[in-house]
N, C-alpha and C positions, 0 to 999 in steps of 0.2 A: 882573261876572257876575250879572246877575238868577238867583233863586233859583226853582226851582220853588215853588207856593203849596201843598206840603203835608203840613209842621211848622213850628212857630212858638214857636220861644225867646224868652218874653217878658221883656224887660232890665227892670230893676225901678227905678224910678222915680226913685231915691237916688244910680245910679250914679255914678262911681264910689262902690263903700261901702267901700272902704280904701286911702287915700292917704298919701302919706310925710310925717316929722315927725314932732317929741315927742321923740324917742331922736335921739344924734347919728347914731349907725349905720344909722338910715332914714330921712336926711334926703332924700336925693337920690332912690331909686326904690324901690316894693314890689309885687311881682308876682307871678305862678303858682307861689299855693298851696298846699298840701297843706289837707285841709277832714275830719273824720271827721265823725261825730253820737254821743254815746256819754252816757247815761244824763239824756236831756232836752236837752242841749247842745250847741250847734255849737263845736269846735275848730280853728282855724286855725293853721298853720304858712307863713307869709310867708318867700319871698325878699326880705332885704332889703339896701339898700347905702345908705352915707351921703358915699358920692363915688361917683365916675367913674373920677378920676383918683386913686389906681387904685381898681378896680372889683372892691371886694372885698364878699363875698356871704354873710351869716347868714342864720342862721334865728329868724324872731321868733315867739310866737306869742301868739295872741288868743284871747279867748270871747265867745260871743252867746247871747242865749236864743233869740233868734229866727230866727238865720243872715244876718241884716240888719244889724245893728248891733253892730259889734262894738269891744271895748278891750282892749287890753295887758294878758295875762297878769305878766308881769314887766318889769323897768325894761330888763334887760339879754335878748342873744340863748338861745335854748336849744340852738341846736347852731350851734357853731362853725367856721369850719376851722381851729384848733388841734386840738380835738375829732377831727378829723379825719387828722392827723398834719402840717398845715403854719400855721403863724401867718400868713403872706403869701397862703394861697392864698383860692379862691371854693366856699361850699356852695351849689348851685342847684336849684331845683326840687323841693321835695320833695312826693312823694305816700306818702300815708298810710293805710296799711288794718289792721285787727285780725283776727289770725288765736288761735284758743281766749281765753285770757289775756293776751298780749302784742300790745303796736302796734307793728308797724314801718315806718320811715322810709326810703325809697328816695330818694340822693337824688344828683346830680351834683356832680363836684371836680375843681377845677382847682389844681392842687400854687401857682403860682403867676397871681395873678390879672395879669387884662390892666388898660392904660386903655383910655378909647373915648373917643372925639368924636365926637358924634352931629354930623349934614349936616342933621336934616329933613326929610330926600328917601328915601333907601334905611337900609342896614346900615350901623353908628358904623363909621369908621376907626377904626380900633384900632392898639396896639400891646404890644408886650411890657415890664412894669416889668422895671425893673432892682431884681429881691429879692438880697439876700444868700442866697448859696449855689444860684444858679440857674445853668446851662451858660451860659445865651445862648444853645442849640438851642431851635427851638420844639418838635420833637420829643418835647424830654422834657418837654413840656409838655401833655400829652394829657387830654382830660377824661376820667375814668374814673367806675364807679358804684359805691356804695356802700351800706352798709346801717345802720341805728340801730335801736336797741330802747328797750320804755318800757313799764312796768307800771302806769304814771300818770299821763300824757299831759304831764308836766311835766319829768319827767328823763329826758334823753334818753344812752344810751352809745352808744359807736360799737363795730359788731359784727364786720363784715367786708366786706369788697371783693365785688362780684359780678365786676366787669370789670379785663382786663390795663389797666397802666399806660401802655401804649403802642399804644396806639386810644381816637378820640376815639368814644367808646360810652356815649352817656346815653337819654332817655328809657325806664329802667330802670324798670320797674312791676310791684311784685308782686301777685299775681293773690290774690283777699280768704280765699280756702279751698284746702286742697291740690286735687289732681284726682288721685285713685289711690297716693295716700299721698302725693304729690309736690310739692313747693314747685314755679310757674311761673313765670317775668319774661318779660314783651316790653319788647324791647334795640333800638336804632338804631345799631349800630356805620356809623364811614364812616373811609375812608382818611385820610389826611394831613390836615387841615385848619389851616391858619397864621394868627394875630392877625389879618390882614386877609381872612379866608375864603375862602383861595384852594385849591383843592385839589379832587377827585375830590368833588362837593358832594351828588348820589343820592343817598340813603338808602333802607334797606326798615324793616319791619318785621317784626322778630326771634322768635324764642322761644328761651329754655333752662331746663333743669332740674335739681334738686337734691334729696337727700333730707335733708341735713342744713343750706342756707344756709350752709352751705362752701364745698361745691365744686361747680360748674355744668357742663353739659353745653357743646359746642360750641352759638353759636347755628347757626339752623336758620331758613334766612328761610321767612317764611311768606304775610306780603304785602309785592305792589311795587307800585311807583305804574303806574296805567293811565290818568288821567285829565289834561286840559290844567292843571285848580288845582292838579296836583301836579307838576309838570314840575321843579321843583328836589328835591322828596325829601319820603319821611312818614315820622312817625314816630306811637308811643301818647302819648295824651294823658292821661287820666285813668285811674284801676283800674278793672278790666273790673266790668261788674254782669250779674249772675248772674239769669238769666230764666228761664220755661217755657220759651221757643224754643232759646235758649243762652247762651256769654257776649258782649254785646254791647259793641263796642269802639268808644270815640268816639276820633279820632284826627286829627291836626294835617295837611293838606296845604299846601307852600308851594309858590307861583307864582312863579318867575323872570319880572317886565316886563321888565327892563332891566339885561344884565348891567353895562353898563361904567357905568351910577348905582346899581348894586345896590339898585335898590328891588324888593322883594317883596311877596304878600300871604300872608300865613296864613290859611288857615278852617279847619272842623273839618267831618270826616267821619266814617261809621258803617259799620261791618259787625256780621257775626252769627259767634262763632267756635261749633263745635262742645263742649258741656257737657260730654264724657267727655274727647274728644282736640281739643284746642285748638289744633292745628295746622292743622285744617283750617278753612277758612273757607267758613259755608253761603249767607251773603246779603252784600251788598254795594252801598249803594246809591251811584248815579253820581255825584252834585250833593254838594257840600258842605251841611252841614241849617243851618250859619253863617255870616258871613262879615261883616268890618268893616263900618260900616252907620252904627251912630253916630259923634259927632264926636269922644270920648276912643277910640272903636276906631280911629280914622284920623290922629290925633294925640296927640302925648306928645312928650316929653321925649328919648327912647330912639332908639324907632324904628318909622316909620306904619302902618298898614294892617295893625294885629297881636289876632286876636283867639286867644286858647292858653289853652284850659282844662286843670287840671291836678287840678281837683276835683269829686266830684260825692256829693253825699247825697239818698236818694232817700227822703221822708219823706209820707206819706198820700198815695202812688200818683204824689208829682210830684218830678220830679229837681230837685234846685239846681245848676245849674252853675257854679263858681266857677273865672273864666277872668282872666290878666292883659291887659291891655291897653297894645299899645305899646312894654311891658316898663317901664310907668310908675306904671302903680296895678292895682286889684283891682275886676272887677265881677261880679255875679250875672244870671243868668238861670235861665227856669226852663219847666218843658215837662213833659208828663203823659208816663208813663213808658210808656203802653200806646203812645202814639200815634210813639215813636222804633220802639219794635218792628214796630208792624205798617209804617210807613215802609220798615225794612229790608229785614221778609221780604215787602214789594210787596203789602201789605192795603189802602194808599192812592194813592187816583185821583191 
């Protein structure tokens, strides 16, 4: 799908700028990030795994001065899934935002982790380990979202659950400030989904709310997919950033090619939510503003044609977007922040 010619996320020269190894727990893959920027310094929080087989998922984390180069905060993970309440299971995904004094971490769990055998071609065939004290339903095997807290960007606890146990419901993002006293999250709940991805595959995208980070409203869909690159389901990708215009939401669509090779593409797309009431959506533009392009966005290890940003710091007017690739490594891009805005609300030809 050629791109319309008018935004341009420039990939930084280095990429990938964080690849697996060093620790035995990231030997095998590291990807979509969580990234803050907090007193001169870029922070990263890695998903990372040091097999497949099974495919079990911490979180590591790193620092840079410059958001380019970055090294190992510590030898070992900073949130776990024990941390979580399972030794066998998967932490995925985490995005990271500071609300007054405290960071919290939003991030996905799988009670018990799958393996996968990647094909090359489409999504790993996967299957279910055999963990001590699991059913053998995949049912009760449901990803669900969770939350961490951190006063120090180094110790991480684990706070509470946003999502029931029994819906696979991740891309959980909390929003960087309340809106009217109120904690936000955009959620991508989707029905049944089994080790080999078979099930009710849609997704929208979500909202709920909270005044304490206890207890959440129902979600509330707020967008669905309308467009061909999103014909299999979207979900939020990175924390919303807070504009004049509103909050602007960069967000994952994926392309079902081919269902019986299950190869998909992922790109990333933009709308404009309303700054007061977030539910509403003011802008929306058609085209994905990304989409796989280089040779680590359309190969890896994992799985092809995968760009998923999960990060973004928006530092002298220019956004860093810190996206995995493939679900193999970690790459940056970067794009002037006025020029995504006026994109959305259609200020460019």
């Amino acid at each position: 799908m050629p791109l319309p010619k008018t935004v341009s996320f420039a990939r930084h020269p280095q990429n990938p700028i964080v690849t697996p190894g060093g620790q035995p727990w990231r030997l095998a893959t590291v990807f979509n990030p969580g990234v803050i920027y907090e007193g001169g310094r870029f922070y990263m929080y890695e998903r990372a795994a040091g097999s497949l087989r099974p495919f079990i998922c911490t979180v590591g984390m790193l620092e840079s001065d410059d958001g380019v180069n970055f090294t190992l905060s510590r030898p070992d993970p900073v949130f776990t899934p024990t941390m979580a309440g399972s030794e066998y299971g998967s932490v995925q995904d985490p995005r990271v935002v500071k609300i007054d004094d405290t960071f919290y971490m939003t991030f996905a769990f799988r009670p018990f982790a799958w393996s996968s055998h990647p094909t090359g071609v489409g999504v790993p065939e996967s299957h279910q380990t055999d963990f001590p004290g699991f059913s053998g339903n995949p049912r009760d095997n449901q990803t669900r979202s969770g939350l961490a807290t951190s006063k120090n960007l180094y110790d991480w606890t684990f706070h509470s659950w946003i999502t029931a146990p029994d819906l696979d419901d991740r891309d959980v993002i909390l929003f960087p400030e309340r809106i009217g006293g109120k904690y936000f999250v955009l959620r991508r709940p989707l029905p049944f989904v089994d080790a080999n991805h078979k099930g009710p595959m849609k997704g929208y995208i979500q909202l709920s709310e909270s005044t304490d980070l206890e207890t959440w409203s129902p979600p509330e869909i707020i967008v669905e997919p309308e467009f061909d690159w999103e014909n299999n389901r979207i979900g939020g990708s990175t924390p919303p950033l807070k504009t004049d215009e509103g909050w602007l939401i960069l967000y994952h669509g994926v392309e079902t090619r081919d269902p019986t090779r299950k190869t998909v593409v992922y790109r990333l797309g933009a709308l404009m939510l309303d700054l007061e009431n977030p539910r509403k959506v003011i802008a929306r533009y058609p085209f994905p503003v990304m989409e796989p392009e280089a040779y680590y966005e359309k190969f890896g290890l994992y799985i092809p044609n995968v760009v998923f940003p999960t990060a973004n710091v928006v530092k002298d007017g220019l956004v860093y977007l810190y996206y995995g690739v493939c679900d193999t490594s970690i790459a940056l891009a970067t794009c002037p922040l006025s020029d995504l805005v006026d994109l959305v609300m259609g200020r460019r030809d």
